[in-house]
VOPA-385484 format. One line per field, with one value per residue (C-alpha): residue number from 1; residue in one letter; x, y, z. Coordinates in pm, 1 decimal. Layout:
# residues N
resi <- NUM	...
resn <- A	...
c1 <- X	...
c2 <- Y	...
c3 <- Z	...
***
This chain:
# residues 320
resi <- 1	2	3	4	5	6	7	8	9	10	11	12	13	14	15	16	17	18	19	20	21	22	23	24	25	26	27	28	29	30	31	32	33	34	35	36	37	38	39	40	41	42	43	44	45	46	47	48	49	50	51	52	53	54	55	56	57	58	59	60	61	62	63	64	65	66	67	68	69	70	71	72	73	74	75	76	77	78	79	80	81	82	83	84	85	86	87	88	89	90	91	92	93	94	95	96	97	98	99	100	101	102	103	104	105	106	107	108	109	110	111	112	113	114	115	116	117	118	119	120	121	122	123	124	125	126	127	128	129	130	131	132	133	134	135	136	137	138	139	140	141	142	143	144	145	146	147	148	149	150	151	152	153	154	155	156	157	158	159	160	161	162	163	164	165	166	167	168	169	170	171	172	173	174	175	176	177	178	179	180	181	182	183	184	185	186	187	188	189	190	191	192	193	194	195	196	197	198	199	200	201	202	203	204	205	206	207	208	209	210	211	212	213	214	215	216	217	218	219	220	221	222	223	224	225	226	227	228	229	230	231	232	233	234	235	236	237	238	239	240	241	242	243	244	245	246	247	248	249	250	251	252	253	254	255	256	257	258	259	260	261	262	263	264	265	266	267	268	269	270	271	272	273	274	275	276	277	278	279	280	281	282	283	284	285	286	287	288	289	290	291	292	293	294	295	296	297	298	299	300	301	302	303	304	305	306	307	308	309	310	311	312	313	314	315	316	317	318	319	320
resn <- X	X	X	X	X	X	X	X	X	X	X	X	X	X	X	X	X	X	X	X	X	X	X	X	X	X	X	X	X	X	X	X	X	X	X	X	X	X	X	X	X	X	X	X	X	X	X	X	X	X	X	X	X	X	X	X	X	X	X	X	X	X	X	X	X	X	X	X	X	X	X	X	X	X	X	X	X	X	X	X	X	X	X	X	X	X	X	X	X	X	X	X	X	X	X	X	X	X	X	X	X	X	X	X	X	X	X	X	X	X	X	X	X	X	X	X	X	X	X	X	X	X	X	X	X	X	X	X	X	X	X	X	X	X	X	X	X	X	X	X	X	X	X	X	X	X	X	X	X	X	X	X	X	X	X	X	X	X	X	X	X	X	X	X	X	X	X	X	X	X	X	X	X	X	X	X	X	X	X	X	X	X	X	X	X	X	X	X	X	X	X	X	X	X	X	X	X	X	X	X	X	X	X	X	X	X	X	X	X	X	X	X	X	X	X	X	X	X	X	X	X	X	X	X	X	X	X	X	X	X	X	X	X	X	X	X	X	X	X	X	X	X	X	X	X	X	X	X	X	X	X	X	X	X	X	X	X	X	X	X	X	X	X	X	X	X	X	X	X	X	X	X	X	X	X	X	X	X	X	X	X	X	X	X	X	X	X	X	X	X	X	X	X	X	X	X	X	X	X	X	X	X	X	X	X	X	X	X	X	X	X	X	X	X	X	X	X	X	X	X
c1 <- 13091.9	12829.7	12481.0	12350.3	11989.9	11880.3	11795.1	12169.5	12404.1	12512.9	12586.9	12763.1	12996.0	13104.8	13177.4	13348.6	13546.9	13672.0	13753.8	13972.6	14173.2	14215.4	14311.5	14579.2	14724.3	14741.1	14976.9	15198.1	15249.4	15383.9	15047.3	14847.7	14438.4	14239.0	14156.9	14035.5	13814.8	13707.4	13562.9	13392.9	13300.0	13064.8	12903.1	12840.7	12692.7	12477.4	12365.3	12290.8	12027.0	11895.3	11809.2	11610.0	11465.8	11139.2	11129.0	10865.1	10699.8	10838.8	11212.1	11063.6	10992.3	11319.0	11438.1	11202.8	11401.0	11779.0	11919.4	12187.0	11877.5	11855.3	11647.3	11463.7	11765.0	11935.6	11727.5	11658.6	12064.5	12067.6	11767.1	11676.9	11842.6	11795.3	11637.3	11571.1	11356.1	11049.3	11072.2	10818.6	10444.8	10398.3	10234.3	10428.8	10781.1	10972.2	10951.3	11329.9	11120.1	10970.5	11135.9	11026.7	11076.1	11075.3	11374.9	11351.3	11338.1	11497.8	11462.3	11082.3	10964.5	10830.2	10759.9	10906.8	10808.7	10934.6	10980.7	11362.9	11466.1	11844.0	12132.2	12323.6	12228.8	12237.0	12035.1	11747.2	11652.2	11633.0	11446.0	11191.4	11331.0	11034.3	10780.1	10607.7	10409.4	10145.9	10373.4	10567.2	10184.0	10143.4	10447.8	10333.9	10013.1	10173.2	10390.6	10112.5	9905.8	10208.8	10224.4	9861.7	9856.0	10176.6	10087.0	10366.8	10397.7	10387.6	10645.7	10637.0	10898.6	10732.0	10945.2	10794.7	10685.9	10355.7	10294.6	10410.6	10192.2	10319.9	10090.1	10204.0	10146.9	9781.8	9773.0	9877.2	9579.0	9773.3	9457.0	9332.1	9674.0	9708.9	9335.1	9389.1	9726.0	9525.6	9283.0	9508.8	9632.3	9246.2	9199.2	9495.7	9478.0	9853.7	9955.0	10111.2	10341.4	10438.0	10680.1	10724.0	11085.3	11088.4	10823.4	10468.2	10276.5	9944.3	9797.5	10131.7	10219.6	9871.6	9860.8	10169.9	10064.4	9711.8	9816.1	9735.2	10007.1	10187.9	10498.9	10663.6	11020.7	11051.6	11101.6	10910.4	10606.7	10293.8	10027.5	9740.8	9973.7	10311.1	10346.8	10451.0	10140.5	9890.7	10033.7	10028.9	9666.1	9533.1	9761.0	9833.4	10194.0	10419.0	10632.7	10385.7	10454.1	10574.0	10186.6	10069.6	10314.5	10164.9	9806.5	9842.3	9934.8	10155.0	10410.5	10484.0	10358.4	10018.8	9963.1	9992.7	9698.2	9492.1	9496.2	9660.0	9980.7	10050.7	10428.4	10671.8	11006.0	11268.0	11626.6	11902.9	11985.6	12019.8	11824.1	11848.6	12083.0	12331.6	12377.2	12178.3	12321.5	12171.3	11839.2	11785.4	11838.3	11584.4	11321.9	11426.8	11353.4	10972.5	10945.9	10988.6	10784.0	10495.2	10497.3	10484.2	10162.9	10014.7	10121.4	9826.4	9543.6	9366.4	9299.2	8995.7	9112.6	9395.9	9111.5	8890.6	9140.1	9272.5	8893.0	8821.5	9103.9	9077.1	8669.8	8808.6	9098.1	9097.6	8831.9	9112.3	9144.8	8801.3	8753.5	8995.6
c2 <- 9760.8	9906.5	9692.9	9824.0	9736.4	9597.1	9939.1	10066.9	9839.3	10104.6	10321.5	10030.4	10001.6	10340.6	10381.0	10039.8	10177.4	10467.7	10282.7	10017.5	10316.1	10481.1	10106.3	10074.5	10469.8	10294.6	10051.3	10247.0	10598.9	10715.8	10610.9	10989.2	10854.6	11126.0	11338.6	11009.9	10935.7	11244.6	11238.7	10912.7	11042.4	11373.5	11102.0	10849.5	11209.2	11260.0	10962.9	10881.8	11206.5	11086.0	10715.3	10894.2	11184.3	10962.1	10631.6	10347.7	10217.0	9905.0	10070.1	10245.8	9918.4	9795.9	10110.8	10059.8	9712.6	9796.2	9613.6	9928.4	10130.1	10279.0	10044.9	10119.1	10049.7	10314.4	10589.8	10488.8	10502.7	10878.7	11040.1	10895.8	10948.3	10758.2	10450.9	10172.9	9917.5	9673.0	9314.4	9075.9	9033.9	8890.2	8574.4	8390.2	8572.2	8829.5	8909.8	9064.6	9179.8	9498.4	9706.1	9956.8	10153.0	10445.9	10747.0	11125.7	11303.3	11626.8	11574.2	11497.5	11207.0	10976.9	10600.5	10491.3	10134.0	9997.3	9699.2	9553.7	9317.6	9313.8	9360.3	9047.3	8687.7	8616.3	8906.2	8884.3	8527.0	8664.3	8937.0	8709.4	8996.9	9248.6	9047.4	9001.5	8744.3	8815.6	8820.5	9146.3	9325.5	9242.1	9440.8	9700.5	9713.1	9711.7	10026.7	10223.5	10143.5	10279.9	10576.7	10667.2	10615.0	10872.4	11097.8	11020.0	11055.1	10753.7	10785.9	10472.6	10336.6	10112.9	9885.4	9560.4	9334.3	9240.2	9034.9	8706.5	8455.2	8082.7	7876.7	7953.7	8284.9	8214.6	7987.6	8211.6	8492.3	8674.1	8847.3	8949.2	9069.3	9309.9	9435.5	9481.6	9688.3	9917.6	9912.1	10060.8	10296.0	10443.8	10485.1	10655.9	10981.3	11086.2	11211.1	10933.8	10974.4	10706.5	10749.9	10424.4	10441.4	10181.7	9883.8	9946.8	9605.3	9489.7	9487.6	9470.9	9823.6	9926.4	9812.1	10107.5	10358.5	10412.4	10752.7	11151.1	11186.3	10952.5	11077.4	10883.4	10850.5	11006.0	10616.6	10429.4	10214.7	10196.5	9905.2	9661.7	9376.5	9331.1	9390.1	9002.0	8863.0	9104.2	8978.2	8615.3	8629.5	8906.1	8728.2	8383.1	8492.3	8701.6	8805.1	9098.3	9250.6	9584.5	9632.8	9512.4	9796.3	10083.5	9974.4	9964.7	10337.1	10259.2	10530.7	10805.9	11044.2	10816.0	10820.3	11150.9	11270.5	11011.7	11156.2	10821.9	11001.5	11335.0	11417.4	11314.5	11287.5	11369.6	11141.3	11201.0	11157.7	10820.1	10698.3	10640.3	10421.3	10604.3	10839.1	10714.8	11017.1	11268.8	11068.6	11038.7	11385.4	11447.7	11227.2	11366.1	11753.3	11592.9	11438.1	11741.4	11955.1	11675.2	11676.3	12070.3	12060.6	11799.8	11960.1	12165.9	11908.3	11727.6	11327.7	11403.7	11645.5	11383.3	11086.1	11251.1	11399.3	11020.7	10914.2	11230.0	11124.3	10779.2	10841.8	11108.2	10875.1	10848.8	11103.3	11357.6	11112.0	11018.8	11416.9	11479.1
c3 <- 12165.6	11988.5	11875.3	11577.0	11494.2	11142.1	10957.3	11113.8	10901.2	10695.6	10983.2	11122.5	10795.3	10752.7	11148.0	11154.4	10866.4	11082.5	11373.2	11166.1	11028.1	11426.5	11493.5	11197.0	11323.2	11710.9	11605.1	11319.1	11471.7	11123.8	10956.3	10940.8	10918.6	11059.6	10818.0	10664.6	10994.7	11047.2	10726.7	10808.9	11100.4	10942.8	10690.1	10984.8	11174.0	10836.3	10816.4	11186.6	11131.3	10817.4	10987.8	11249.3	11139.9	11061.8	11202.2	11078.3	11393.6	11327.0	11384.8	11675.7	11782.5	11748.3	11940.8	12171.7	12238.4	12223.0	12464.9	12528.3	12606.7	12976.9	13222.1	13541.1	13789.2	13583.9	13611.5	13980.5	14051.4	13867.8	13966.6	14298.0	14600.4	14942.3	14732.6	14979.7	14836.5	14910.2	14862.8	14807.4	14827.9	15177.5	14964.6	14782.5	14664.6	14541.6	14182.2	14037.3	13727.5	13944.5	14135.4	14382.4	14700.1	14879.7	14721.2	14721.9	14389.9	14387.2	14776.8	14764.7	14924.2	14668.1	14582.9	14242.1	14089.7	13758.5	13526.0	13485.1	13242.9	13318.6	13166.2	13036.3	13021.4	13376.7	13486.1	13216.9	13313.9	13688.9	13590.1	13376.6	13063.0	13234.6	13240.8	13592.5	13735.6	14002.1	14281.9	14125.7	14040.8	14432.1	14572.9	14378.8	14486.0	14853.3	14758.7	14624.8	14924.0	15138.6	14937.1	14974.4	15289.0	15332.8	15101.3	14872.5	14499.7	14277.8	13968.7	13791.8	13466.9	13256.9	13057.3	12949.9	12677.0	12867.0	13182.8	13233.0	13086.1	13211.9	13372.9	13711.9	13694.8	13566.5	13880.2	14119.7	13930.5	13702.8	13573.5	13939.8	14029.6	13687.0	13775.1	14151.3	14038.2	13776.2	14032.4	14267.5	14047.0	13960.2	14318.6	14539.7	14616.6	14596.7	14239.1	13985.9	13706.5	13461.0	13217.2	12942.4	12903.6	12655.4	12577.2	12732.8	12709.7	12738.9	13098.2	13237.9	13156.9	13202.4	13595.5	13603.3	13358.3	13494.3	13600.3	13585.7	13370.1	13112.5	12964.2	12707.9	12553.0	12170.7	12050.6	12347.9	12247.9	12386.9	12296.7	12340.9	12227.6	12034.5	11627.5	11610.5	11862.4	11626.8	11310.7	11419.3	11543.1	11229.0	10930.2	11063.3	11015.8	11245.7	10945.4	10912.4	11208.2	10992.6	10912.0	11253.3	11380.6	11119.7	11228.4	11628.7	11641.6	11891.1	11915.5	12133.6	11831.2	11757.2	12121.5	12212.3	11935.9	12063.7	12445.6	12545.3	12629.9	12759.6	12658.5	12428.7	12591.9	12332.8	12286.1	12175.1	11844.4	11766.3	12029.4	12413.5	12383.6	12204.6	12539.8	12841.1	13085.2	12812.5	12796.9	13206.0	13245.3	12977.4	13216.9	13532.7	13411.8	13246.9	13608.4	13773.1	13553.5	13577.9	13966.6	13962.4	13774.2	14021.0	14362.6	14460.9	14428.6	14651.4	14698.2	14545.8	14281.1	14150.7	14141.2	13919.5	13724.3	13651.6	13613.2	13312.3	13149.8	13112.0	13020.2	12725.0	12589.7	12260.9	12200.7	12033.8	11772.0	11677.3	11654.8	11418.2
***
């Protein structure tokens, strides 16, 4: 079953419409429809490219969010091979809402680390719905620190609505952890790739996406807080989270001309979610390209490279 997002309804009609005559021709074999549904279908086809040939960032937001849309464990199960993955912090626990190990990409030795909000009901609420608490920061610190110390590539898929903000969490240093984990990030000498497949929130995507190269997906989002928490705090009234959207700059597009990001990733039409196997493959080739251009430097080459562009960001912006 398809979920159609707010601004889709229309496209949900007309290719309701042609299912419900496919349907009717199942279960009368003299009943002759598909000229009818093909029809359907090229306006549905039409109208699917006229919906998303340019996106508000508030429907990129809503993209962004599809709950069809390709998670972490997906690409992990598609591009990976050889995953085995790290548990725990060695403090308090394991946190389900990253996940992380060592794989080989395109039979490369690498450590990948990414946010997971699950799938259905039951799987969200173990996964926290991507949000991490200090405990999931700390394993990643851990595999970073084993890559560096192997020489292994970080790749990291960021896909979260921010860190976890309960009080535990803020007992257990939620802060320290995110700052130790962007610390970590700044400082090994191995290269790192993050790509935001989807949300990118707050500190908690920043402790992953501190890297020397950010890629993000065509309709990912990228920002310093959500369209509804800017809003609330700006206007006293999260219904304005349309204008919060507009004025956070916050898409893949915005991001890119600021320096923040350093490749769009395109989907396919109709977002991610619409073909996942079409959208990981898209990933997988931007991985591979990424890692190419890192190869040949040094420890010392990849730090300051990370350093020069976090000291320019934002810079190609202010110029223009």
């Amino acid at each position: 079953m398809t979920n159609y997002l707010d601004f889709e309804k229309p496209l949900a009609e007309i290719e309701g419409k042609a299912e419900e005559l496919r349907a009717m021709a199942r279960t009368n074999e003299e009943m002759d429809v598909e000229a009818e549904a093909a029809a359907l279908d090229r306006k549905a086809s039409d109208l699917l490219v006229d919906l998303y040939k340019s996106l508000t960032p508030w429907r990129k937001c809503q993209v962004a969010r599809h709950p069809d849309r390709p998670h972490c464990q997906d690409y992990i199960k598609a591009l990976f091979s050889e995953y085995t993955p790290l548990a725990g912090d060695r403090n308090f626990a394991d946190d389900q809402a990253v996940m992380g190990g060592l794989a080989r990409f395109n039979d490369t030795p690498v450590v990948v680390i990414g946010h997971e909000k699950g799938t259905d009901t039951k799987s969200r609420i173990e996964r926290n719905f991507g949000m991490a608490r200090p405990e999931g920061y700390r394993k990643a610190i851990r595999l970073m620190d084993l890559a560096d110390r192997f020489g292994l590539p970080v790749i990291t898929l960021v896909d979260t609505p921010g860190a976890y903000p309960g009080k535990g969490a803020e007992e257990r240093g939620q802060s320290e952890a995110i700052a130790r984990s962007t610390e970590m990030c700044l400082r090994i000498g191995v290269p790192l790739i993050s790509v935001i497949i989807g949300e990118g929130g707050s500190g908690g995507a920043v402790a992953f996406a501190s890297a020397n190269r950010v890629a993000m997906l065509e309709h990912s989002i990228y920002s310093v807080i959500s369209p509804e928490g800017c809003a609330s705090i700006l206007w006293k009234d999260a219904e304005k989270m349309r204008e919060a959207a507009e004025a956070l700059r916050l898409t893949a597009q915005d991001l890119t001309k600021l320096g923040v990001a350093d490749k769009v990733i395109n989907e396919p039409l109709g977002g991610a979610h619409r073909d996942p196997r079409a959208a990981i493959e898209s990933v997988g080739r931007a991985i591979e390209q990424m890692l190419k251009q890192l190869s040949d430097k040094s420890p010392a080459a990849l730090v300051e490279d990370r350093r020069k562009k976090f000291l320019s960001m934002g810079s190609q912006g202010l110029a223009a």
